[in-house]
Phi, psi and omega in degrees: 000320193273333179280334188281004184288330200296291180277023132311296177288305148005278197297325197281316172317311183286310177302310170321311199254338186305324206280311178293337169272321166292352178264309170314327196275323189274344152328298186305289161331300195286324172285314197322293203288310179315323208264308190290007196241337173322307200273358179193111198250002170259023169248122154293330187309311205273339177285322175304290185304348200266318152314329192237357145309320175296317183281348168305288200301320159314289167327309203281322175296332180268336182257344146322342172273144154346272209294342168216158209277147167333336186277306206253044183248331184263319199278315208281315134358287177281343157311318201288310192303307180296295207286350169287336185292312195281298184306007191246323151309313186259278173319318159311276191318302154322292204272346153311301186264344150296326174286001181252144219291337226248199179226118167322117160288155188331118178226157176342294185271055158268312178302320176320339171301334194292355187251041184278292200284026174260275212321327182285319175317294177307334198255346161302311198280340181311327176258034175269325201279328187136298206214174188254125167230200193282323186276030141269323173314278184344309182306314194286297186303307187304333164288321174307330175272330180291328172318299188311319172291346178250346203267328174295000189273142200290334205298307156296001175308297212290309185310290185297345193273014177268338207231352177257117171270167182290143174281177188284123198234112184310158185304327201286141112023097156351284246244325142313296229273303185310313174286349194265346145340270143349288181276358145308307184314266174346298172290348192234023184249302181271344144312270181358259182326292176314314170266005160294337155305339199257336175262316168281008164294284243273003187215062185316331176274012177246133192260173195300331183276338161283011159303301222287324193309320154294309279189304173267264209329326177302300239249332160300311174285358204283301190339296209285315195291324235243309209279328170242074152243330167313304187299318177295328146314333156248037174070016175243055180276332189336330195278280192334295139005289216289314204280032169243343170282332167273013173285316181293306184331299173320296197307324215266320184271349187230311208277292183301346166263340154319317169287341184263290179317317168300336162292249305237343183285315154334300212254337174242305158267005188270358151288005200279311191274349167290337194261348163277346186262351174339156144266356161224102194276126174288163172305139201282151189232127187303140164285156170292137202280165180264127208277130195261074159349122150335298192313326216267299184283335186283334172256315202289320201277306152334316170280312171321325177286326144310258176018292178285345157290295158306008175264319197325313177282007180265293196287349190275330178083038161291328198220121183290140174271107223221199196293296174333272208296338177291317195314306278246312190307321202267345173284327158340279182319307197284345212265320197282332200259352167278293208275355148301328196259312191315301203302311186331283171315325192298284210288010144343060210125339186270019185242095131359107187284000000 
């Protein structure tokens, strides 16, 4: 009785501060995207970076820890990265176009979607190989830059900025709110992270991607989801719309090959050079490749890929995204975190700790 109290209190402990490290984070955000949005409050782009800043400093916090060995320090990463990507498309995105009064009207970046689904494409087929190597990075950053080039173009500036008013801008200083930003970030990145670890010793059947998929990642997004339904009540979801795609774009194209190059830097060169500088140089030891999780290709990405596929008559302007079709996105979400957990429990053992 007294160990099952324990781990009782244990799972409660942990769940407490995982909700107080997501609440610092959704803070975070919320000061990030506010702060990066002053000088140009109709560009999605800067609101979208201000957002997916809070979802960086969580990466950068999981692979900084200590306390677990590099592989599920890297898996736990791409947890982060795929469900935040899928929450942003569906939940965000969702609770945007329920909340407009209307059928999302036409905005500038509607086309920019179709260049969801290559970027969604690169990262399904990566996993017929196994594993993640540098030329799946490469692919990806280089789809990230023709994103830019099409996401850059000034022509679209002039539309939205006729249909966007400046938000409400508080007295404090840009550059206070960005450090008191910043030290949210941090702080509520590393609670996060640590107990979420901590919460799937005391609760073995919930795997780390359904932790970060409940727990984080709704609360990573909700800011975008929040600020844009206000806009959307008046008929201005469009910025919102554009900056959720580019939060994944950012997730797919800039963060996840950072983490696949930083394996690799980790696991080849940097034994490479422990071992030329040795006084007795060992035998070369292959690095191990960083490993594509079942969970990761069957699910995470598979839904990213629908996803970009049912979007596809959206950016084309075939099909209005209206009340319907938002539920039908946050219904998405939930569908994807049951079969997240299911594949997950299948495939139980089959991840090397």
């Amino acid at each position: 009785m007294l160990s099952l109290g324990l781990a009782v209190s244990a799972e409660t402990h942990a769940k407490l501060w995982l909700i107080a490290g997501a609440v610092l984070l959704y803070a975070a955000s919320a000061l990030f995207a506010e702060v990066l949005s002053r000088s140009a409050p109709a560009w999605p782009g800067l609101r979208a970076l201000g957002h997916w800043l809070a979802i960086a400093l969580v990466v950068a916090a999981v692979l900084a820890m200590k306390t677990t060995n590099f592989t599920q320090r890297t898996q736990l990463a791409m947890d982060v990265i795929f469900a935040t990507s899928i929450a942003s498309i569906s939940l965000a995105l969702g609770a945007v176009v329920v909340a407009a009064p209307q059928p999302l009207e036409a905005w500038p970046w509607q086309r920019c979607w179709l260049l969801l689904l290559p970027a969604a494409l690169l990262v399904m087929l990566a996993g017929f190989q196994g594993n993640l190597t540098v030329f799946h990075a490469v692919l990806l950053l280089i789809q990230g830059a023709m994103f830019m080039l099409v996401w850059l173009d000034p022509v679209k500036r002039a539309p939205l900025a006729q249909i966007i008013s400046p938000p409400y801008r508080p007295p404090l200083p840009a550059p206070l709110l960005f450090l008191l930003a910043m030290g949210l970030g941090v702080g509520g990145a590393a609670l996060a992270t640590h107990y979420a670890l901590r919460l799937q010793a005391t609760l073995p059947l919930l795997s780390s991607g359904i932790i970060v998929a409940v727990g984080l990642a709704p609360l990573l997004v909700a800011p975008l989801a929040m600020s844009g339904s206000k806009q959307s009540i008046h008929s201005h979801g469009a910025s919102s719309a554009a900056a959720s795609l580019a939060i994944v774009m950012l997730n797919l194209c800039l963060l996840l090959p950072a983490v696949i190059l930083l394996w690799h830097v980790h696991e080849s060169v940097l034994p490479t050079f422990h071992a030329m500088a040795a006084t007795h140089p060992t035998a070369a030891v292959s690095p191990a490749p960083l490993l594509y999780s079942v969970v990761h290709w069957r699910v995470d990405s598979l839904v990213l890929l629908l996803l970009a596929i049912i979007l596809v008559p959206a950016a084309l302007d075939r099909w209005k995204l209206a009340k319907a079709e938002g539920a039908m996105l946050i219904g998405f979400y939930l569908i994807y975190v049951m079969v997240q957990q299911l594949v997950a429990m299948q495939a139980d053992g089959s991840l090397s700790p």
